[in-house]
MARVEXLO-243555 format. One line per 2 residues: number of its first residue (from 1); their letters; for each residue y, x, z of N, C-alpha, C. Coordinates in steps of 0.05 Angstrom, whole numbers, plus 5000, padded with zeros to 4 digits. Layout:
N
NUM	A	Y X Z Y X Z Y X Z ~ ...
# end
This chain:
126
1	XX	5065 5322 5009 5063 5293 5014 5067 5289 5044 ~ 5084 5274 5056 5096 5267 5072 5076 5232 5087
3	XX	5071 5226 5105 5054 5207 5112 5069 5203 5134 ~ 5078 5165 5138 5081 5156 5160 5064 5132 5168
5	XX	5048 5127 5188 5027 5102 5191 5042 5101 5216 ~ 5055 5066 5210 5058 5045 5230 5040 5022 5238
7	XX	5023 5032 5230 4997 5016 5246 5008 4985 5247 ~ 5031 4976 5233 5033 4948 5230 5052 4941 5259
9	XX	5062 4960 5272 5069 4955 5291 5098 4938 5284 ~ 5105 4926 5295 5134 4911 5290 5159 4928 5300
11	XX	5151 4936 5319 5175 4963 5334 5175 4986 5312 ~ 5161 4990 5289 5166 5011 5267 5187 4995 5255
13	XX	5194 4974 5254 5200 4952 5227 5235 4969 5217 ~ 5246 4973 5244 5277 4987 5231 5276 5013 5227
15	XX	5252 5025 5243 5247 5051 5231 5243 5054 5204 ~ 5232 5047 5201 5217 5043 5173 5234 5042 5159
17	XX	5263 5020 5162 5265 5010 5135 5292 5043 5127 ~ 5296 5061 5143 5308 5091 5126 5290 5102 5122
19	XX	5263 5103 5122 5250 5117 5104 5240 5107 5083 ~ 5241 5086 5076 5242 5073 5054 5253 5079 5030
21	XX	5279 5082 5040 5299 5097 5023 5288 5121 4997 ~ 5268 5136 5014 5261 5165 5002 5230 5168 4999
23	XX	5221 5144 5005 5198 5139 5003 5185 5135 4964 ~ 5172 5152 4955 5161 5154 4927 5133 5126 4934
25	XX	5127 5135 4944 5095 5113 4948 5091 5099 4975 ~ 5078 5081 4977 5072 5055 4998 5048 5043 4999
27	XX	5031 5049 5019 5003 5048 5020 5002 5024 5031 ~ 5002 4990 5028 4996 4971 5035 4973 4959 5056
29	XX	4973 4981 5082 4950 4977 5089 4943 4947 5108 ~ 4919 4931 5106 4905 4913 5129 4882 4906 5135
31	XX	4871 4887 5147 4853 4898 5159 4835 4871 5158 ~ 4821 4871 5141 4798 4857 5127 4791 4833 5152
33	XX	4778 4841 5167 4768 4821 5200 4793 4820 5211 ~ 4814 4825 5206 4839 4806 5224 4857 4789 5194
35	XX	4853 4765 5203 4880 4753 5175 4901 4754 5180 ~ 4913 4757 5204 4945 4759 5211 4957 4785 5197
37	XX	4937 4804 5197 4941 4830 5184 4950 4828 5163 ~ 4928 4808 5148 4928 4803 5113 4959 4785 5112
39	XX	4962 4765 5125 4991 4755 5117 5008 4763 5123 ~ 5010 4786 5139 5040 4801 5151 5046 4823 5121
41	XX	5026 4830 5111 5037 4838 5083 5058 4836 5069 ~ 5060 4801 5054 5084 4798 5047 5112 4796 5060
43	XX	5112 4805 5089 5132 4809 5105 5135 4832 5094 ~ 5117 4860 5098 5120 4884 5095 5134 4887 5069
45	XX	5119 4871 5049 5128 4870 5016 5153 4867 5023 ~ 5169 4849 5034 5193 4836 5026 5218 4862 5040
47	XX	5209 4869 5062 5227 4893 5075 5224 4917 5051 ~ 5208 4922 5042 5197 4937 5014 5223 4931 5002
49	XX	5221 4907 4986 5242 4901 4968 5266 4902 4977 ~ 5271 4896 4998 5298 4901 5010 5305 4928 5016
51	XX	5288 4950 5021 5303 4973 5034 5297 4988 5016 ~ 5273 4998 4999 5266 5011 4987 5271 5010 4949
53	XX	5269 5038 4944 5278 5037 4919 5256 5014 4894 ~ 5268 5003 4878 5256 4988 4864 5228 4998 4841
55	XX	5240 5027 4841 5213 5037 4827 5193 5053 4845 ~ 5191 5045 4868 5180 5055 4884 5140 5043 4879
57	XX	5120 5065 4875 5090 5062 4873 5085 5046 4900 ~ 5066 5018 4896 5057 5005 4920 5022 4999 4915
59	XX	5010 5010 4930 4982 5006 4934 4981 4985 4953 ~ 4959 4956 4945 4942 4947 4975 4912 4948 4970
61	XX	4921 4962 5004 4897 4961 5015 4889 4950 5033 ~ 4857 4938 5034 4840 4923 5055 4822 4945 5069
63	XX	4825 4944 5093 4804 4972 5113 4784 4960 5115 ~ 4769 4971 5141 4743 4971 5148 4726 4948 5131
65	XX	4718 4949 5102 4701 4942 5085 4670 4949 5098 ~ 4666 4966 5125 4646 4981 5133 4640 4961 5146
67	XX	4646 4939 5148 4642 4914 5178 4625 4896 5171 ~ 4604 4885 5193 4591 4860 5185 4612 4841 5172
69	XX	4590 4829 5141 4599 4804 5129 4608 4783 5143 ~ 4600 4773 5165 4611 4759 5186 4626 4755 5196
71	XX	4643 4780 5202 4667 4793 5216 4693 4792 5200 ~ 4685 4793 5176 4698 4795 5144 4725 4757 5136
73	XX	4750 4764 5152 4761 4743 5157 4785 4750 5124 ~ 4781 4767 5113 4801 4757 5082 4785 4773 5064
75	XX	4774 4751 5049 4749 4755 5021 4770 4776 5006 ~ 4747 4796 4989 4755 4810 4965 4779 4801 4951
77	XX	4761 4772 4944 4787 4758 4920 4813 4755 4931 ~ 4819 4751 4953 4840 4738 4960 4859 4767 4966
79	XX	4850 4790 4967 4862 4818 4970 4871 4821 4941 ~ 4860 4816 4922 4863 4825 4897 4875 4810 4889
81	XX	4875 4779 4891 4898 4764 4885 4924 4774 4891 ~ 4926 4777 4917 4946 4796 4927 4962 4812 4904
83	XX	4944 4831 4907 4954 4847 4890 4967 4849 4863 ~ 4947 4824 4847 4954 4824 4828 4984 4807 4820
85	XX	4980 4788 4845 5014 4780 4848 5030 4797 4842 ~ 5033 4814 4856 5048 4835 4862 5046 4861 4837
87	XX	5029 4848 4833 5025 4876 4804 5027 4904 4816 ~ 5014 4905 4837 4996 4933 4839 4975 4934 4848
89	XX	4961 4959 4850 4928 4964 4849 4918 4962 4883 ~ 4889 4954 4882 4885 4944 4906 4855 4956 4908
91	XX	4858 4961 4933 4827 4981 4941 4813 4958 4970 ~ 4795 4968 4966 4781 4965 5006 4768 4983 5004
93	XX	4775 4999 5029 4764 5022 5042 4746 5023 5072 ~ 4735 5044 5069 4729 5044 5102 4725 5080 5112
95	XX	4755 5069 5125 4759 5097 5142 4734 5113 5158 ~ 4729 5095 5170 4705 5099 5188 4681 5117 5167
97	XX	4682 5103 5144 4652 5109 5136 4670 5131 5107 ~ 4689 5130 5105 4702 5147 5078 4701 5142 5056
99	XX	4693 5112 5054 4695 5098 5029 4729 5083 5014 ~ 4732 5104 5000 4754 5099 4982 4776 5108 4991
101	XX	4776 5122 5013 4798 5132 5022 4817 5165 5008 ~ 4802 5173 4997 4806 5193 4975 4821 5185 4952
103	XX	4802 5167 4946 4810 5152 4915 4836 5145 4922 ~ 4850 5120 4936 4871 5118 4957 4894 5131 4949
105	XX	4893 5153 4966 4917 5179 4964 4914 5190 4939 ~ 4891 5193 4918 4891 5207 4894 4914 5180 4876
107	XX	4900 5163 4875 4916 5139 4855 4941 5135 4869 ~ 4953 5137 4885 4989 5143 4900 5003 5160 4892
109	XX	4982 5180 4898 4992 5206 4880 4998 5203 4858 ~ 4976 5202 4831 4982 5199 4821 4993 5185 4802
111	XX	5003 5156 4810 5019 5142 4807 5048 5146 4802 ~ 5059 5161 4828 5082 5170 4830 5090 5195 4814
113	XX	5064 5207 4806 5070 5228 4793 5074 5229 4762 ~ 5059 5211 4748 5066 5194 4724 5098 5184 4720
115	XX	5098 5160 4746 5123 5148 4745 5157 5177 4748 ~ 5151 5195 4758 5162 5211 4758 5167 5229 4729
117	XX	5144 5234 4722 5145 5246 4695 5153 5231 4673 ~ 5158 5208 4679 5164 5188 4653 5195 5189 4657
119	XX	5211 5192 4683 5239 5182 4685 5247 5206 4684 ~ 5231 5229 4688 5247 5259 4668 5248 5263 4645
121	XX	5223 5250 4633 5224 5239 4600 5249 5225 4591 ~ 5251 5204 4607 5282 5187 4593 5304 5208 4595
123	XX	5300 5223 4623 5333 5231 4633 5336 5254 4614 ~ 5317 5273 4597 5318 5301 4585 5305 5287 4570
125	XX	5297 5281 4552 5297 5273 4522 5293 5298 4498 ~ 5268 5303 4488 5271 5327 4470 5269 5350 4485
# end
């Protein structure tokens, strides 16, 4: 497994979009106490759709879940709405504290690894 984190940076944005290309999975990550995070998403989504292959596995995720309720600037629902737009699976994690970050890379994994075993199913048959 191969890992690239652009930290959301905008100077990744043309990098990014050739690894896209060869990219099996896409970890949707933002960041719960910032909302600009949460709506630069469907930017990320849309370069997604544009560069990247169409059966490509997409996780979102919401981070630091470990943060005062206070601090907490895009509710649960509104992440999972997200997601469910989008029709894929959606976590909040916290790096800091190691909550769900396992689960994370396990469900990417094996995501892609299903989706893989199914399109050798079609292509070899019997």
């Amino acid at each position: 497994m191969q890992i690239w984190d652009t930290a959301g940076q905008e100077r990744f944005r043309t990098i990014t979009s050739a690894y896209y290309r060869g990219a099996m999975g896409i970890l949707l990550v933002y960041d719960i106490t910032d909302e600009a995070s949460f709506n630069n998403i469907r930017n990320w989504m849309r370069n997604i759709e544009q560069h990247a292959s169409d059966t490509v596995n997409k996780i979102l995720v919401g981070n630091k879940s470990d943060m005062a309720e206070e601090k907490r600037a895009v509710p649960y629902s509104r992440g999972k709405a997200l997601a469910d737009e989008y029709r894929i699976q959606f976590f909040e994690t916290s790096a800091k504290e190691n909550v769900n970050v396992e689960e994370v890379f396990t469900a990417i994994a094996l995501d892609v690894m299903k989706r893989l075993q199914a399109e050798q199913q079609l292509n070899n048959p019997g």
